[in-house]
C-alpha positions as CSV (number, residue, x, y, z in Angstrom):
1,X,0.0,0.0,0.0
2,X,1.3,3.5,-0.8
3,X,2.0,6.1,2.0
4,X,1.8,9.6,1.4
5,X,2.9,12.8,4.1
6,X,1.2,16.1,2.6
7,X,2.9,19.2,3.4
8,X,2.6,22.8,2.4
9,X,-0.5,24.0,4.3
10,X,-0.5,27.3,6.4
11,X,-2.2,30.6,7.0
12,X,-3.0,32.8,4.0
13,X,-4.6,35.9,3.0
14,X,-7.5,35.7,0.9
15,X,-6.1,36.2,-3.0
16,X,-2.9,34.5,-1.7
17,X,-1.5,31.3,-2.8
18,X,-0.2,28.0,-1.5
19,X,1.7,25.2,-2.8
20,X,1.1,21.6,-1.3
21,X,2.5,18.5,-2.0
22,X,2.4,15.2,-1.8
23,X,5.1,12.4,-1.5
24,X,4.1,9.1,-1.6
25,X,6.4,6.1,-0.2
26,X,6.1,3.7,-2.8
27,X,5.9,4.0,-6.6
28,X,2.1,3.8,-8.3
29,X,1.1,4.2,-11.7
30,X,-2.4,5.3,-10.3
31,X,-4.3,8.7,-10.5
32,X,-3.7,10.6,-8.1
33,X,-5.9,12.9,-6.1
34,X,-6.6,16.3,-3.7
35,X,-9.6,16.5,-1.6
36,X,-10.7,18.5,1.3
37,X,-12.9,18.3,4.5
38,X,-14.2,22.0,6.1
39,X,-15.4,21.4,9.9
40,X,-19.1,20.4,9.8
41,X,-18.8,19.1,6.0
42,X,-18.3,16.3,4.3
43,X,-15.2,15.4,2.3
44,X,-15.4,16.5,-1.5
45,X,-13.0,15.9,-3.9
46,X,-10.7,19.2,-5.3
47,X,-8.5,17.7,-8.2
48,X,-6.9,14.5,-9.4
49,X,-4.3,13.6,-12.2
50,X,-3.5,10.4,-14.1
51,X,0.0,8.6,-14.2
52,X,1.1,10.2,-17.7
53,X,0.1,14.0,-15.9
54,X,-2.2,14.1,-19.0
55,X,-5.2,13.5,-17.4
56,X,-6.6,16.0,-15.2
57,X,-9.8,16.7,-13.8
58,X,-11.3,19.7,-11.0
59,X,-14.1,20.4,-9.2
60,X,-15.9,23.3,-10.7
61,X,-15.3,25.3,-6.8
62,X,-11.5,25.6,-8.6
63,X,-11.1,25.3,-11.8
64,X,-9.2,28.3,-13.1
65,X,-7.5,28.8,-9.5
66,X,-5.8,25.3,-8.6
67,X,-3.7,23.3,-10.6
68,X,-2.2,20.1,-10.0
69,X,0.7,18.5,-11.1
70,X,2.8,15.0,-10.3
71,X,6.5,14.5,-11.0
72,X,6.8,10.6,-11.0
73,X,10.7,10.7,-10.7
74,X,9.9,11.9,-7.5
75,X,7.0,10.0,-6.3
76,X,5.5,13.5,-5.7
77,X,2.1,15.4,-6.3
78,X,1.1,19.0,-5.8
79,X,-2.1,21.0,-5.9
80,X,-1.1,25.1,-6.7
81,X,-3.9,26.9,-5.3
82,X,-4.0,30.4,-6.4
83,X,-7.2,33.2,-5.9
84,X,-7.9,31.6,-2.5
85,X,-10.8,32.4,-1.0
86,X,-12.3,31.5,2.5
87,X,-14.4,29.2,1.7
88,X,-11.1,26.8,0.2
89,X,-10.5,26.7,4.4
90,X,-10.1,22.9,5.1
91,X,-7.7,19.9,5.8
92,X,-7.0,18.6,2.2
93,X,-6.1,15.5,1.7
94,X,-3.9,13.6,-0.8
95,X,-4.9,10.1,-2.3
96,X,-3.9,7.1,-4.7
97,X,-6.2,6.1,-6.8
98,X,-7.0,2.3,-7.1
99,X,-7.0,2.4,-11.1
100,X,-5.3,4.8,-13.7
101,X,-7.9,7.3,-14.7
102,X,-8.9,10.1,-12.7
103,X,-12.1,9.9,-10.1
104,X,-13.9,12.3,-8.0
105,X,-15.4,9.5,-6.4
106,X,-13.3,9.3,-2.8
107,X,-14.3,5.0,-3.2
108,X,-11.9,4.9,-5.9
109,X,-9.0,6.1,-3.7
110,X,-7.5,3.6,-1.8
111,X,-4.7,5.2,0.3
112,X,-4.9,9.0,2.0
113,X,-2.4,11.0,3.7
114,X,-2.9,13.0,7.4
115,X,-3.9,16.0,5.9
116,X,-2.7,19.2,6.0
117,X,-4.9,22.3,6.8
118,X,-5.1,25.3,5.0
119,X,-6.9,28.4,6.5
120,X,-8.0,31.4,4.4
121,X,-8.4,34.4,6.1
122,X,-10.5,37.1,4.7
């Protein structure tokens, strides 16, 4: 099974931006994914890329802000987020996808990371 440590998250100004990443333990040829959870909400699913990086897909909430990107030399994904708004405030999570084309279904994700929180402020 794949581990992945996210990293990145912080405080930030709303119109700011933040990098995360991603790095997983092990090597898969699996989509890869971002989702996040707000306090009180369920978890919903921000961005996920395929194994060749030219498969991506967003929720509509970011498209046109975030942008995600994987560098497979280094077992590594990261979600840009620019534009950042309050609502984006959450833990996000990093996942591996259980097959090679992207999902926004969180069942198709079979390993997560921690999380790491980032907090807009307005």
């Amino acid at each position: 099974q794949v581990q992945l440590v996210e990293s990145g998250g912080g405080l930030v100004q709303a119109g700011g931006s933040l990098r995360l990443s991603c790095a997983a333990s092990g090597r898969t040829s699996n989509a890869l994914g971002w989702f996040r959870q707000a306090p009180g909400k369920e978890r919903e699913f921000v961005a996920a890329i395929t194994w060749t990086a030219v498969g991506t897909h967003y929720a509509d909430s970011v498209k046109g802000r975030f942008t995600i990107s994987r560098d497979n030399a280094k077992n590594t994904v990261y979600l840009q987020m620019n534009s950042l708004k309050p609502e984006d405030t959450a833990a996000y999570y990093c996942a591996a996808g259980k097959y090679s084309w992207t999902s926004d279904d969180s069942r198709d994700f079979g390993s997560w990371g921690q999380g790491t929180q980032v907090t807009v402020s307005s």
